[in-house]
C-alpha positions in Angstrom: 80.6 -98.2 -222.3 81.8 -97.6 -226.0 83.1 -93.9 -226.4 82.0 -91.4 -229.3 84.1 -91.0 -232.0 85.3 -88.6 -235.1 87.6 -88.0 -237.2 91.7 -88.2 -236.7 92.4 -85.3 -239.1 90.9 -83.1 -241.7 90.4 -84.8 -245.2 88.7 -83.7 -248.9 87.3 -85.4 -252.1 86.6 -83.8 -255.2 84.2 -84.6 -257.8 80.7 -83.8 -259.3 77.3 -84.1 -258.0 75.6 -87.4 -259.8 72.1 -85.4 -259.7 73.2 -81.8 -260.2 76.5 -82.0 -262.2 78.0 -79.5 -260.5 81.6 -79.2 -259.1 81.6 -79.8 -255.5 84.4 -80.6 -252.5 83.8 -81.8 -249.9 85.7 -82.1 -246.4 85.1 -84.3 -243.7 86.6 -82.2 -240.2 87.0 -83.7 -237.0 84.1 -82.2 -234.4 83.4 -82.2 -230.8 81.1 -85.1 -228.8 77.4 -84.8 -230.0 78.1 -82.7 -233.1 76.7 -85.8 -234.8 76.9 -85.7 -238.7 76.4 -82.3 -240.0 76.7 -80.4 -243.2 77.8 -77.0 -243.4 77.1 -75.6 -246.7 80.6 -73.7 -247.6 79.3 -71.7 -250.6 76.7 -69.6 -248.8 76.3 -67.0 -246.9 76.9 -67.4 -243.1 77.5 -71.3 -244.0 74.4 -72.6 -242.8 74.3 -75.8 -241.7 71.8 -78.9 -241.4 71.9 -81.9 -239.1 71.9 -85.2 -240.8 68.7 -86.9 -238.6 65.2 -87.8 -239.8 63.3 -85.2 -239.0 65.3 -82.8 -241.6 64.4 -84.8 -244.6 62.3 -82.6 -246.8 62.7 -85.1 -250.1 63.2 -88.6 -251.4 62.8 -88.5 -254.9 65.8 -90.4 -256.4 67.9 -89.8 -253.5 67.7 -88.2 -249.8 67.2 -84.3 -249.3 68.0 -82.5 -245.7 67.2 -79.4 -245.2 67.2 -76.6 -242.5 66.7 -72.9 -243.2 68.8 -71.8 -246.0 70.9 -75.1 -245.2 70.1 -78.0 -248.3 71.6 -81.0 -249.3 70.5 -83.7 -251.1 72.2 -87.4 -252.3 73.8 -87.5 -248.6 72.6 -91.6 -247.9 76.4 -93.4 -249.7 77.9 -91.0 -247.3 76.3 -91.2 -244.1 76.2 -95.1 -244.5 80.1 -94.9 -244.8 79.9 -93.1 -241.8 77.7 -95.5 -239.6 79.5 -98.4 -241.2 82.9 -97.0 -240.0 81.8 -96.2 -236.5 82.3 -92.3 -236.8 79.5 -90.3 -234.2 81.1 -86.9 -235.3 82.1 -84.9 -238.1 81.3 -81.6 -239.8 80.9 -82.3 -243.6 82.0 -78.6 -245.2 80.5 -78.8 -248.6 81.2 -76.7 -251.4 77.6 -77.5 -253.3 73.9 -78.9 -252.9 74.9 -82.5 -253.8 78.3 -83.9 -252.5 80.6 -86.4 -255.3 78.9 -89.1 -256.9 82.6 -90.6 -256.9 82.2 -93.7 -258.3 78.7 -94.2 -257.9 79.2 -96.2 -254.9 80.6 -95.2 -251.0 83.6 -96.8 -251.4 85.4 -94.0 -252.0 83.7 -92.4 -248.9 85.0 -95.4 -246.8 88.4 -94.9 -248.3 88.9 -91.6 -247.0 87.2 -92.0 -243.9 89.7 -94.7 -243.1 92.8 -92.4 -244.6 91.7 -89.4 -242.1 91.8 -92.4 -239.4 89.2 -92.3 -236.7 89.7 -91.3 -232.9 87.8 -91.5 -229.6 86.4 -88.4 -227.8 86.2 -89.2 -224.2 82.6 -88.7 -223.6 80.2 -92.1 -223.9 78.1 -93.1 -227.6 74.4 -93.2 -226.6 73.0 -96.4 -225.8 71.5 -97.6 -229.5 68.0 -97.5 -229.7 66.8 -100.9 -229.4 63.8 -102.2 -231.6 61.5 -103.9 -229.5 58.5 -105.0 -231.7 58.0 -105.0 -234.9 57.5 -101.4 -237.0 56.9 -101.3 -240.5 56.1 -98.7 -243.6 54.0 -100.0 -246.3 52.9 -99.0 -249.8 50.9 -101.0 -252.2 53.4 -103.1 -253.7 56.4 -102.7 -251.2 57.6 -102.3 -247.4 60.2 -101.8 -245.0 60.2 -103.3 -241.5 62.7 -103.4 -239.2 61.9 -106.3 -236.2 63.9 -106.9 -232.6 67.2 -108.2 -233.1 70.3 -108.8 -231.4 72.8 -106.9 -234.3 72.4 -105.0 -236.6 71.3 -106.8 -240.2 69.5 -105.8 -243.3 67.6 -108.2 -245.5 66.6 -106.8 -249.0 64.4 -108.2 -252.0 64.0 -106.3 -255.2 61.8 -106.7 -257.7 62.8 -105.3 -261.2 61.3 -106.5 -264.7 64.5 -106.1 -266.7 65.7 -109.0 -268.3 69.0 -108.9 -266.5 68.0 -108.2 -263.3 64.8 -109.5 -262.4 64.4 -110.6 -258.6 67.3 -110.3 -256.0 67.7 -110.9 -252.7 70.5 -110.0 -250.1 71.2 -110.2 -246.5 73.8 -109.1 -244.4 74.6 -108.6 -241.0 76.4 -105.0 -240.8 79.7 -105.0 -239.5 82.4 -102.6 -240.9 84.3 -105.6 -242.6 81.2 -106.7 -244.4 80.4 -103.4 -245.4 83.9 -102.8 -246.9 83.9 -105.9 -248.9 80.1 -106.7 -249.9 78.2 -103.5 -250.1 80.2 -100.2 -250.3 81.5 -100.9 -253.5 77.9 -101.3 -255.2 77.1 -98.7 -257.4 73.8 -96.8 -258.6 72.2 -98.3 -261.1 70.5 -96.1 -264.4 68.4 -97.1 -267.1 69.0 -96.0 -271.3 65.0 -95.3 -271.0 64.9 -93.0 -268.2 67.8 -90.9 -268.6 65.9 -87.8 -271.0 62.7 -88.1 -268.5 65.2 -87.6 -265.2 67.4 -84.9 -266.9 64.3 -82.7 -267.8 63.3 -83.5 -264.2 66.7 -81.4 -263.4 68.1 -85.2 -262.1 71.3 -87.6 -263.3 72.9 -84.5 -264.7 76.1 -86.0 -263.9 75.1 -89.3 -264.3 77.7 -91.5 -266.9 78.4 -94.9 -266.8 81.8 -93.8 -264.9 79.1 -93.6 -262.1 76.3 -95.4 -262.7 75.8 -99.4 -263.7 73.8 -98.6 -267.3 71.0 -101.1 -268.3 70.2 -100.6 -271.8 67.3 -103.0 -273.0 69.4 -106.3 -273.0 72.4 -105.5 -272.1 74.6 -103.9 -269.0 76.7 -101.2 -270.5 78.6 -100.8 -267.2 80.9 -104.1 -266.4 78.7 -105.1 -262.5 81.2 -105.5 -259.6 78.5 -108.5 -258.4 76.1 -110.4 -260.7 73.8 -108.9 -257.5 74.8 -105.4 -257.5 71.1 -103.5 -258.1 70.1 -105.4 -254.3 73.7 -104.5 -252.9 73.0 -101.2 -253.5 69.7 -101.1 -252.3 70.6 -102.2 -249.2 73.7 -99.4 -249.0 70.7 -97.0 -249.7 68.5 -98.3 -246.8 71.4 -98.5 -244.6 72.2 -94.3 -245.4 68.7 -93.6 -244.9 68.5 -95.3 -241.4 71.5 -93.8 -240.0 69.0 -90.4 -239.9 67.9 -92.2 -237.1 70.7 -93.1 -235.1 72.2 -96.6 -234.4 69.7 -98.9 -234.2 69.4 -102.7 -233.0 67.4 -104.7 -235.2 66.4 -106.7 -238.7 65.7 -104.2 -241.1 63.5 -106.6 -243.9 62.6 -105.0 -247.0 61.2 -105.2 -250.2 61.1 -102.7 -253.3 61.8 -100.1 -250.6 62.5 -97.1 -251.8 64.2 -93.5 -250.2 60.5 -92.2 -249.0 59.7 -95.8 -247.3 63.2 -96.1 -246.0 63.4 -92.0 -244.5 59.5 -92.8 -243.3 60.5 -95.8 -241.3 64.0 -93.8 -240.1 61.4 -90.8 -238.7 58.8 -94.1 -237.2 62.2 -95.6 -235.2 62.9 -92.8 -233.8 59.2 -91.4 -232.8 58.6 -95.4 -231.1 62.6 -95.6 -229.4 64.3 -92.5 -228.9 63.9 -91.5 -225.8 63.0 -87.8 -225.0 65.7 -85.5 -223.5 66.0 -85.9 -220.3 64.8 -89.6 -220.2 66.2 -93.0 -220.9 
């Protein structure tokens, strides 16, 4: 049986929140078996904190909000998917802010450190992940998420988007920490000229820049992509954040148009129809 794991050493990143554009450091601690991933909000009195797990997410517009008692966060899915990604069970995530780093607009930089702080077993066993055994899926009008039994771990994306430059994309990748390194950390948010005034007087992309964020403007990128596919690549590092809120899962996520909401809904569905109660399984 696989043991649980956290972090080697202590380790911290500096930046600015992509939504809030505020200041914040983070640092990712080493914790005990079943701390899980949880942030402790540094700034505020008595440093509340709030688990990273489905049943805390309290928002989804433009990015993924947790929230218990006076403990919020929100933007947390390019970190936790580092996280999964790079096999770590346990860490305390002491955050200065609401919002962690945008960094580059991608988890990369996440993955980076994560690897830097180095990652170590604690001797007690993982948990069994919970194993999909028929088919469960979210829908909306014009766009669902699934996720169907599988042997691995894979997610299989198609987005639908009418700019010129983008149009329809499709990816699919089996998750392993090597592919997630190379094909889908690195993929960065994308932004649109046309909707930055509407999100900023929404009180969102305040530190958005195109040091961040791919830019579309009408017919042109104004960010050089990392991948001619990098809108899907990020999609699917989005989907793969938002499932980690339900643990570690065996199956085929399929998906398309998914957004946060459909992706946190199907997170809270997995672990309503697998997890087992405490005390069972």
């Amino acid at each position: 049986m696989e043991q649980q794991t956290t972090l080697l050493q202590r380790t911290t990143y500096t930046g600015m929140g992509l939504h809030s554009g505020k200041d914040v450091t983070i640092a990712l601690c080493p914790a005990p078996a079943n701390t899980g991933i949880v942030f402790v909000r540094t700034d505020l009195d008595g440093q509340p904190e709030v688990p990273a797990m489905a049943e805390n997410v309290t928002n989804t517009m433009r990015a993924t909000t947790l929230e218990n008692g006076a403990a919020k966060v929100f933007t947390v899915e390019h970190l936790l998917a580092a996280m999964y990604s790079l096999g770590v069970d346990n860490c305390r995530v002491e955050i200065s802010s609401v919002e962690p780093p945008v960094a580059d607009g991608s988890a990369l930089p996440f993955a980076e450190i994560i690897q830097t702080a180095g990652i170590a077993a604690v001797d007690v066993p993982r948990e069994e992940p919970l194993i999909i055994t028929e088919a469960v899926a979210v829908r909306y009008p014009d766009k669902f998420i699934a996720v169907l039994p599988y042997p691995g771990f894979r997610i299989t994306f198609t987005s639908v988007n009418p700019h010129p430059l983008i149009g329809v994309q499709f990816g699919d990748y089996e998750i392993t920490p090597e592919v997630f390194i190379r094909e889908i950390a690195p993929a960065r948010t994308i932004g649109f000229m046309h909707e930055v005034e509407a999100l900023k007087s929404q009180g969102l992309a305040l530190g958005g820049s195109p040091e961040n964020t791919v830019v579309y403007d009408d017919g042109r990128t104004l960010t050089p992509l990392r991948f001619p596919d990098e809108l899907v690549r990020h999609k699917i590092l989005d989907v793969l954040g938002d499932l980690t809120l339900a643990g570690r899962i065996r199956g085929h996520v399929v998906a398309v148009k998914s957004s946060h909401a459909l992706n946190t809904a199907l997170a809270k569905e997995i672990v309503k129809k697998f997890k087992p109660a405490k005390g069972q399984g």
